[in-house]
Every structure is written in C-alpha cells, then in structure tokens.
C-alpha positions in Angstrom: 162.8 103.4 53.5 160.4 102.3 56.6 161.3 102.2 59.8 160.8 99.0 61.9 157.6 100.0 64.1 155.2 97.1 63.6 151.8 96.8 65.0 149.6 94.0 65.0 147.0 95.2 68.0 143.2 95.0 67.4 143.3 99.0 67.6 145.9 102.0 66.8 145.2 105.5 68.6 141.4 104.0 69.2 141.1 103.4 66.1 140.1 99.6 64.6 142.8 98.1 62.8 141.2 95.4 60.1 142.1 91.6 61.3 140.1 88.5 60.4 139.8 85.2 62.3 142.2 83.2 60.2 145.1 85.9 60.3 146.3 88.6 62.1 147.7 91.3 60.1 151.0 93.4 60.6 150.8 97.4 60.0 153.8 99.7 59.5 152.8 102.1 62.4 155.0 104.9 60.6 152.1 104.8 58.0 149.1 105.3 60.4 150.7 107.7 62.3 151.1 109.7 58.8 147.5 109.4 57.9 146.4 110.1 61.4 148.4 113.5 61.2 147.1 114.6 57.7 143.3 113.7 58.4 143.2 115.4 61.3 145.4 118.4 60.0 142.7 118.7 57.1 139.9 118.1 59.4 141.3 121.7 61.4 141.3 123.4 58.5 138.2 122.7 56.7 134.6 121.6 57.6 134.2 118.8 55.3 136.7 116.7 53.5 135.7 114.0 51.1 138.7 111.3 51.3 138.9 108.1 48.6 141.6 105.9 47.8 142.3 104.9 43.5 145.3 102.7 42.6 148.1 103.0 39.9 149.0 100.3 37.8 151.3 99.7 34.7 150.4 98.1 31.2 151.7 94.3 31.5 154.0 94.9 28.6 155.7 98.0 30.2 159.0 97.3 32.0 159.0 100.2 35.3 162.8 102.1 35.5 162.4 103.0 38.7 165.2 106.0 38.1 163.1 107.4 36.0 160.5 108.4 38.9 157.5 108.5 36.5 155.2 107.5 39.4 156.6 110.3 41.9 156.3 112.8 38.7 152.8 111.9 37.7 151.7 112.7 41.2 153.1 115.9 41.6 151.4 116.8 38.2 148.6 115.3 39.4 147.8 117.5 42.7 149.0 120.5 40.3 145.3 119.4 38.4 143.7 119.2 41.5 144.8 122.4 42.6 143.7 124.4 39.7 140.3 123.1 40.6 141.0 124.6 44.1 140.1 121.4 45.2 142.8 122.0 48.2 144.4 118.0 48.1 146.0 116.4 50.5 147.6 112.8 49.8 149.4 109.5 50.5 150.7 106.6 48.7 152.4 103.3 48.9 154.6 101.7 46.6 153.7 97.8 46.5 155.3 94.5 44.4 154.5 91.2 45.0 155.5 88.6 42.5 155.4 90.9 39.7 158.4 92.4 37.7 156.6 96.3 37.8 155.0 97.8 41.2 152.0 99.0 42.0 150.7 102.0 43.8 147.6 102.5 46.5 146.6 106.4 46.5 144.4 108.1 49.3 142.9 111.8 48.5 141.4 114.6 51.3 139.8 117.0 49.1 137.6 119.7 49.9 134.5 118.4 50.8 132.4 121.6 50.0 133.4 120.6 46.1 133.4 117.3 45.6 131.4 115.2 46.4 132.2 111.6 44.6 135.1 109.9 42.5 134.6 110.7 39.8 136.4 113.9 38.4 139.7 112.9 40.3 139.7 109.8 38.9 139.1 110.9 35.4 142.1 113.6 36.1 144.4 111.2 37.2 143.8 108.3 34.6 144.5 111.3 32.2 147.7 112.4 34.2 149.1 109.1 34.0 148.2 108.3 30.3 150.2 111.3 29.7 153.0 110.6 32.1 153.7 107.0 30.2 153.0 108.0 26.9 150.3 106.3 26.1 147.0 106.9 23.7 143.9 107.1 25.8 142.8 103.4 24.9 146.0 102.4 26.2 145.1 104.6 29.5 142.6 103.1 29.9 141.5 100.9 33.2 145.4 101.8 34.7 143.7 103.9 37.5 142.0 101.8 39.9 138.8 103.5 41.1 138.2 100.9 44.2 134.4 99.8 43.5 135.3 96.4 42.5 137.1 94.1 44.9 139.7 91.2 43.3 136.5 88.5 43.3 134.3 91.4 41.6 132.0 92.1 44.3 131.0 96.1 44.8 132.9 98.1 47.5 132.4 101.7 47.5 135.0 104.5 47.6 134.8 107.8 49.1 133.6 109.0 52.4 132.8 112.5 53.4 134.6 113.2 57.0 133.2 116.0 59.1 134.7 118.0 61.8 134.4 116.5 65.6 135.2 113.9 67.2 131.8 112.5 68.6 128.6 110.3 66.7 128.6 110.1 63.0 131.5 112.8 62.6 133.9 109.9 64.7 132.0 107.1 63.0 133.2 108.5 59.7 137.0 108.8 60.9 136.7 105.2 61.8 135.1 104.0 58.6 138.1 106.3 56.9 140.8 104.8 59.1 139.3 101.2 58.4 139.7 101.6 54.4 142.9 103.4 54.6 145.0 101.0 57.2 144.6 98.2 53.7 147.4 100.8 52.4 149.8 100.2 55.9 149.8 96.4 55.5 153.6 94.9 55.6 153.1 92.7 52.8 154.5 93.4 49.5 156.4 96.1 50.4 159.3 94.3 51.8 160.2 94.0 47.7 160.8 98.2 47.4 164.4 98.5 46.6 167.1 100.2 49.2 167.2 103.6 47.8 163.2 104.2 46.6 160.9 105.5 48.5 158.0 102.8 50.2 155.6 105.6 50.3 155.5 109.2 49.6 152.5 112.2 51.3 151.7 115.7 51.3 153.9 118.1 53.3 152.7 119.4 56.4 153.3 122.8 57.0 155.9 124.2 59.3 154.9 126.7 61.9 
C-alpha cells in the first residue's frame, strides 16, 4: 500500500521533477523519498555507483496469480546473482497495471561502479532469472526484460548512468540526470489498479544502526 503524500511541484528536495507544458504530473513522494535515501546511502559507501532502470513484463498468454509472488521471488533470486558477482546491488521497483489483465514492473539498480560499467550483464542475468522463475524455454524469455534503450515510439534513450560521490559540478549533475530517469517510476498513474493486500513497490533494506 502507498500512503497519500502527493507531489506535483516543479522540484523535490532540489531535485527536478519531469513535467511538460500540456500536463503536470503527480508523484507519490513516499517513492522519492525512498530513492533519495538509497542513492545517497550507496553514494556513502562507495565511490562510484552505476545505477539503470530494466522493466519486467509477462508473456501476453500468461495469466499473473498474484498469490503466487513470482515477481517478488524472481527478484530476490535475482540480487542473489548479482551478489555472487560482488556486484554489491541496491534496488527499487514498482508494480504498474493499466488496462491490462497482468502487471508490469519498472526496476532501478545501484551497483558497484568500480565493476560495471554498462547494461548489459544485469540485464542478461535477470532475463535468465525470470525465464526461470515462469518456466519458460529461453525463446520464450526472450524480450520479457525491458532494457530501456527504446522508448514506446522507438526512438533511442540510453540507460545507465555512473553517479560519483559529492554533491557539486558533474558529481550533482549526475544525481540530477539519475533523479530525472528514476522519478518516471513514482508517477501516480497505473498504480492506483494494485490490489489492497499487494505490495505497490518493493526496495532494498537499509541497514539498522
């Protein structure tokens, strides 16, 4: 469940928050706030950290049991993978449904920034995670994991930015460029559809001190 904070100001904690001239968009603050907290967590622990967003989808011919949790377990086997390649992950994601009988999902990623460097590998291990997860062959896999580059008309967008440690010139520029791609995921529409008892969105723990 999300709470009720709404925000539809130009800018969150300084940060730009994406509008356009025809239409002001609505942002569950509760989501910021989240990624705000885990950037900057993962910024104080490490000097680089390569963030990038990939989306989840389901075949069209696959009905979605939501009490199965086979989105929730695919991403705990998921940062398992990434783990064992001491990439050190950090995450978010957001349930979304619009008209559709079966969801969708919009993942972000901090990894260590001294390893990877591009897409590529975590999107290969999670198209392979899910595959498995659904029990699917891996033509049947294939194109479920959204890697980002391509937006809805098919122009190129590209995915991944390297965030460095500091808060002034191309270290804050960064941030902002991160904060710009990732606020897409806080949008209010379609996710007014998640049922009562699932979760809207899901993220790493922080650690307790």
């Amino acid at each position: 469940m999300l709470n009720s904070n709404i925000t539809s100001k130009l800018t969150y904690d300084r940060y730009l928050l994406p509008h356009t001239r025809e239409k002001t968009y609505t942002y569950h603050s509760e989501i910021l706030d989240k990624f705000l907290l885990i950037m900057e967590y993962y910024l104080s622990k490490h000097q680089k950290a390569f963030c990038m967003r990939f989306d989840v989808r389901l075949p069209q011919s696959y009905i979605y049991r939501e009490e199965d949790k086979c989105f929730e377990h695919f991403i705990a086997d998921f940062i398992k993978d990434l783990k064992r390649k001491n990439l050190e992950p950090m995450y978010i994601w957001v349930r979304e449904q619009s008209h559709s009988i079966n969801p969708h999902w919009h993942c972000f990623l901090l990894l260590n920034g001294r390893i990877v460097q591009n897409i590529y590998t975590p999107i290969l291990l999670a198209e392979k995670c899910w595959t498995r997860k659904l029990d699917l062959n891996e033509n049947q896999g294939k194109g479920l994991i959204d890697n980002c580059t391509r937006g809805k008309d098919g122009t190129s967008h590209e995915n991944g930015i390297m965030l460095m440690r500091g808060s002034y010139g191309e270290a804050l520029a960064r941030k902002h460029s991160a904060f710009k791609q990732f606020s897409y995921m806080a949008k209010t529409s379609t996710k007014n559809q998640t049922p009562i008892n699932i979760n809207a969105y899901g993220s790493s723990a922080m650690p307790r001190y």
